[in-house]
KEPA-39697 format. One record per residue: x, y, z of N, C-alpha, C in turn. Coordinates in steps of 0.001 Angstrom, whole numbers, padded with zeros to 6 digits, always signed. Atoms other than C-alpha are relative to their C-alpha. Example, Ala and Ser with C-alpha at 12.3 -4.5 7.8 and 13.67 -1.06 7.14 Angstrom:
BEGIN
+000890-001190+000000+012300-004500+007800+000900+001200+000000
-000820-001190-000060+013670-001060+007140-000770+001090+000730
REM end
This chain:
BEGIN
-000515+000406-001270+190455+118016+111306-000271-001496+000193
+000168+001892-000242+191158+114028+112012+000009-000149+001462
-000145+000304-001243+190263+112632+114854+000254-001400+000174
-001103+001029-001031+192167+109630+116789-001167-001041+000371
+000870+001057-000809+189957+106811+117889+000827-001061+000172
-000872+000600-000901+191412+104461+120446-000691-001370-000545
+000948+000862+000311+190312+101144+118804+000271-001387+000717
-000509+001016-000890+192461+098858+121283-000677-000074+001201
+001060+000428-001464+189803+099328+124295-001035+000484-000234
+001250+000417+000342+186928+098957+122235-000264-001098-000128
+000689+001377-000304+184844+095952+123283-000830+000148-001103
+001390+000071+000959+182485+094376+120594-000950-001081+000893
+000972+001126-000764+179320+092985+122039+000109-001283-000178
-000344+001393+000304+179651+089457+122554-001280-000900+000263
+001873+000681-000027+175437+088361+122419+000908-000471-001518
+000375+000350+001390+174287+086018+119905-000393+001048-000746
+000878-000643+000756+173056+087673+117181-001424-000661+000080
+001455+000368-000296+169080+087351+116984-000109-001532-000148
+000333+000959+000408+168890+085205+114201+000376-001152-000134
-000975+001216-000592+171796+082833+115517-000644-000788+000691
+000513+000451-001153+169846+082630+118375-001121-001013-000126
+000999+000355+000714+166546+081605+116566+000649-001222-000281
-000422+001866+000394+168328+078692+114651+000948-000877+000738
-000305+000911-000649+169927+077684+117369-000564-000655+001196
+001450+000490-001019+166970+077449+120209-000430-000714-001189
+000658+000807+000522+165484+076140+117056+000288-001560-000479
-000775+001439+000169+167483+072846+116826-000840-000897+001200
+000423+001282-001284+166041+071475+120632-001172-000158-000601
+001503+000380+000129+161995+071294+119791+000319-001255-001410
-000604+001430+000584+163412+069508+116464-000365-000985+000121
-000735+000825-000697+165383+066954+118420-000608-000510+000738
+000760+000636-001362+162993+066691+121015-001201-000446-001043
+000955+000867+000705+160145+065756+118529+000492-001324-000910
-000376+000856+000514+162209+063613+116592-000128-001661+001568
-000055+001011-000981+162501+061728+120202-001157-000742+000581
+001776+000549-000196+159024+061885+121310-000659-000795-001506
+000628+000800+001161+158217+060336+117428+000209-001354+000389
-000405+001075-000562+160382+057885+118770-000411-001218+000984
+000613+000710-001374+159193+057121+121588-001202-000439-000278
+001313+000597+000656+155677+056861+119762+000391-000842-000751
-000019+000670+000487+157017+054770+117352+000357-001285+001216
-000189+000665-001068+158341+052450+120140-000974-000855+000541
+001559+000574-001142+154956+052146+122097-000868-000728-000952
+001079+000526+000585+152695+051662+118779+000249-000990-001175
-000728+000487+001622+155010+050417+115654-001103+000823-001260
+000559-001012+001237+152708+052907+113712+001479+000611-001048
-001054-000668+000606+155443+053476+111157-000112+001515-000840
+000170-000635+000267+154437+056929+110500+000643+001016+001025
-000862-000757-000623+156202+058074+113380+001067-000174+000132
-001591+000184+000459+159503+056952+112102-000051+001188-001154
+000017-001367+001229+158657+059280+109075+000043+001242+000850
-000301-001511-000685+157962+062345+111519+001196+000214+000452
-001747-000222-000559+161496+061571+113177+000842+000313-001085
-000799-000110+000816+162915+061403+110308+000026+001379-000878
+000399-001548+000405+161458+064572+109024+000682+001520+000696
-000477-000994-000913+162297+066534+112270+001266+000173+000263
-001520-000519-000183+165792+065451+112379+000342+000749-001076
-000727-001209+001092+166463+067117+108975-000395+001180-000011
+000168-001202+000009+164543+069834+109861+001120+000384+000920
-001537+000046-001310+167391+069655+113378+000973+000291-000484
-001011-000195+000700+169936+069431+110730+000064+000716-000864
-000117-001123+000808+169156+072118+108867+000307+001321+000586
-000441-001025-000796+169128+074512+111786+001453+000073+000427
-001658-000097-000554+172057+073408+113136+001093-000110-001076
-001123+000365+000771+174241+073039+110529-000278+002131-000965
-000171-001527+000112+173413+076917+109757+000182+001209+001615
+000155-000407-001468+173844+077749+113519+001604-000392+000334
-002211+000057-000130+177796+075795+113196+000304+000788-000858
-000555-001045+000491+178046+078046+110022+000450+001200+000752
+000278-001166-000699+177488+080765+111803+001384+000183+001227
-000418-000091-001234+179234+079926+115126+002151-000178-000594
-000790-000177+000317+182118+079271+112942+001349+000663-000644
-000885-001420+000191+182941+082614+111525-000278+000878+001146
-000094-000944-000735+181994+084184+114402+001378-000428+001232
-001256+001077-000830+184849+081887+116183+001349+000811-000886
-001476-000658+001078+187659+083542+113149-000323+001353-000083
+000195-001062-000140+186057+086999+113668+000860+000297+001107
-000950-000740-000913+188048+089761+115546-000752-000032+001471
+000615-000288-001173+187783+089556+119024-001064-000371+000801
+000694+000665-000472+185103+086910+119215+000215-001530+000387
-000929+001314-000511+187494+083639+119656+000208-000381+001476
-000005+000055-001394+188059+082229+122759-000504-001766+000526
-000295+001699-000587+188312+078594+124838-001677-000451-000191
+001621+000078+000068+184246+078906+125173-000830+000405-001561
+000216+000616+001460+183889+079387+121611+000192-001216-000677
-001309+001120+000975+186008+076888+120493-001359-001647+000508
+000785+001037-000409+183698+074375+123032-001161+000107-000185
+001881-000369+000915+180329+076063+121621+000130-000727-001405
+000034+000093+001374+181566+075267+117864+000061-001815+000510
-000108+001781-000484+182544+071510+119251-001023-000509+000158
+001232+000762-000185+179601+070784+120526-001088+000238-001313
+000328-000364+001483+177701+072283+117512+000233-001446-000938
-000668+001071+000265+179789+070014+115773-000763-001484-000001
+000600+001346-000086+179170+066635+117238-001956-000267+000417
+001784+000418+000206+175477+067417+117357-000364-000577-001324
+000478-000136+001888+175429+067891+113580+000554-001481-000757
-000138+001763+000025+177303+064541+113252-000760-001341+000293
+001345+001062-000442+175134+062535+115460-001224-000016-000154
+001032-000251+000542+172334+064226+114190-000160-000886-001539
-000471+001284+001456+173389+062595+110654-000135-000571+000056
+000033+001701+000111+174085+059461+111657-001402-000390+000512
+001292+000450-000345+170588+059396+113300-000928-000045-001352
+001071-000232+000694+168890+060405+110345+000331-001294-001463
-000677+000791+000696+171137+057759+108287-000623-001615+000390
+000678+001591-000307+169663+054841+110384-001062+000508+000383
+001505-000293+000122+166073+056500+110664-000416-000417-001493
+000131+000242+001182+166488+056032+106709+000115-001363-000495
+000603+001001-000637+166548+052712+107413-001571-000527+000023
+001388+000672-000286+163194+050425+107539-000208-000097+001260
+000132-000807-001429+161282+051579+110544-000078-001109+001017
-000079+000925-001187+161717+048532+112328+001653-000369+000364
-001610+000051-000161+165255+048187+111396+000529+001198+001204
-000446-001144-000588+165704+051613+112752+000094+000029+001482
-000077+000127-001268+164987+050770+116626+001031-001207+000184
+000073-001026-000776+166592+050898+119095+001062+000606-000006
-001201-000781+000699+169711+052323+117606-000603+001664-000035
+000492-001412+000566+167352+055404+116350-000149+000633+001383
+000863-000295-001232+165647+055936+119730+001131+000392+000637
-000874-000306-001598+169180+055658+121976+000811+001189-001129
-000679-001465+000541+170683+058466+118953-001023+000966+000243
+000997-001424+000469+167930+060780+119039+000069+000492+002031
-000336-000609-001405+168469+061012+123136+001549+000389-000039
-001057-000355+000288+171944+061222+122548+000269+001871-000724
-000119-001763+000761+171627+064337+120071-000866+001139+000426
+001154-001322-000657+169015+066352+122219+000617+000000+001226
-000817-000794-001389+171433+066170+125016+001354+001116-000687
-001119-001649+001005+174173+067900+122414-000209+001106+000141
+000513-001380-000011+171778+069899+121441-000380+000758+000881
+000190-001166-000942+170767+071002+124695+001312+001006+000719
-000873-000650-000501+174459+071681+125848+000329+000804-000891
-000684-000776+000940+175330+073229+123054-000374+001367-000487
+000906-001417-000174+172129+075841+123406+000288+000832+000914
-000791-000551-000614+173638+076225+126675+000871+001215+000197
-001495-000445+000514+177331+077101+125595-000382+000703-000658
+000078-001199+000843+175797+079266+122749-000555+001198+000965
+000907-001006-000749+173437+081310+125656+000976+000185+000890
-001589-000421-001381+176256+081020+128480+000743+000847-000411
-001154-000180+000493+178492+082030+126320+000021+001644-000478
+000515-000903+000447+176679+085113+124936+000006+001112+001235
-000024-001135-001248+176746+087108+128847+001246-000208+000417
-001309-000126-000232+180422+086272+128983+000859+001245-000357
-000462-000974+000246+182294+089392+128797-000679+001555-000687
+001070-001239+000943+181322+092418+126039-000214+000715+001392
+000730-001235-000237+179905+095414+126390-001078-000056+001175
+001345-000472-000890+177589+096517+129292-001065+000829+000080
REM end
C-alpha cells in the first residue's frame, strides 16, 4: 500500500544550522580583537600587536569565508532562497573582501600599516556585525513552528 505525501505544504526549517551558527558568531570576537590589537598597536607602537591583528584577521577569514560557503548553498537549496538571503550572502561577502584587504595591508610593515589598518578593521567588524545580524534575523523568519 503507497501512501501520498503532500510535499507542496511542507515547510523546511529555516534556523541556522548549529555549526553555521558557530562560524559565524565566530567571525565578530576575531574582528573585534584584530581591532582592539589595533587600537593597542596605535597607543604603544609595540609591533607585536600588528602580528596579533594580523593573526586574528585570518583566523576572521577563515570563519567567514566557511560561513559564505555555507550561506551560499544554503541560498541555491530548495526553499531556502529569498531577498534576505541574498542580503545575508552580500554582506558575508563584502566582509570577506574587506577582511582581505585588511589583512593585505596588516602584511605590510607595522608602521606602514596604520591608519589604513585601524579605519579597515572598524570597517569589517561593522560587516561582520550586520551580517551576524542578517544570518540570526534571518534564521526566525518564516519555517516551521
Amino acid at each position: 500500500m503507497a501512501v501520498a505525501v503532500d510535499r507542496a505544504h511542507e515547510t523546511r526549517p529555516s534556523w541556522l544550522h548549529p555549526l553555521h551558527a558557530v562560524l559565524l558568531a565566530g567571525t565578530l570576537p576575531l574582528f573585534l580583537g584584530a581591532l582592539l590589537s589595533d587600537i593597542a598597536y596605535s597607543a604603544s607602537y609595540e609591533i607585536q600587536w600588528n602580528n596579533f591583528a594580523s593573526w586574528l584577521i585570518a583566523g576572521g577569514l577563515v570563519f567567514g569565508a566557511i560561513a559564505l560557503l555555507w550561506a551560499v548553498v544554503d541560498l541555491f537549496r530548495d526553499g531556502r532562497g529569498g531577498r534576505g538571503s541574498l542580503f545575508y550572502v552580500l554582506l558575508l561577502l563584502a566582509t570577506w573582501i574587506l577582511g582581505f584587504v585588511n589583512a593585505l595591508v596588516h602584511a605590510k610593515d607595522a608602521w606602514a600599516s596604520m591608519p589604513n589598518g585601524l579605519v579597515l578593521s572598524v570597517v569589517v567588524l561593522a560587516l561582520a556585525c550586520g551580517a551576524t545580524w542578517a544570518g540570526f534575523s534571518m534564521s526566525r523568519a518564516g519555517g516551521a513552528r
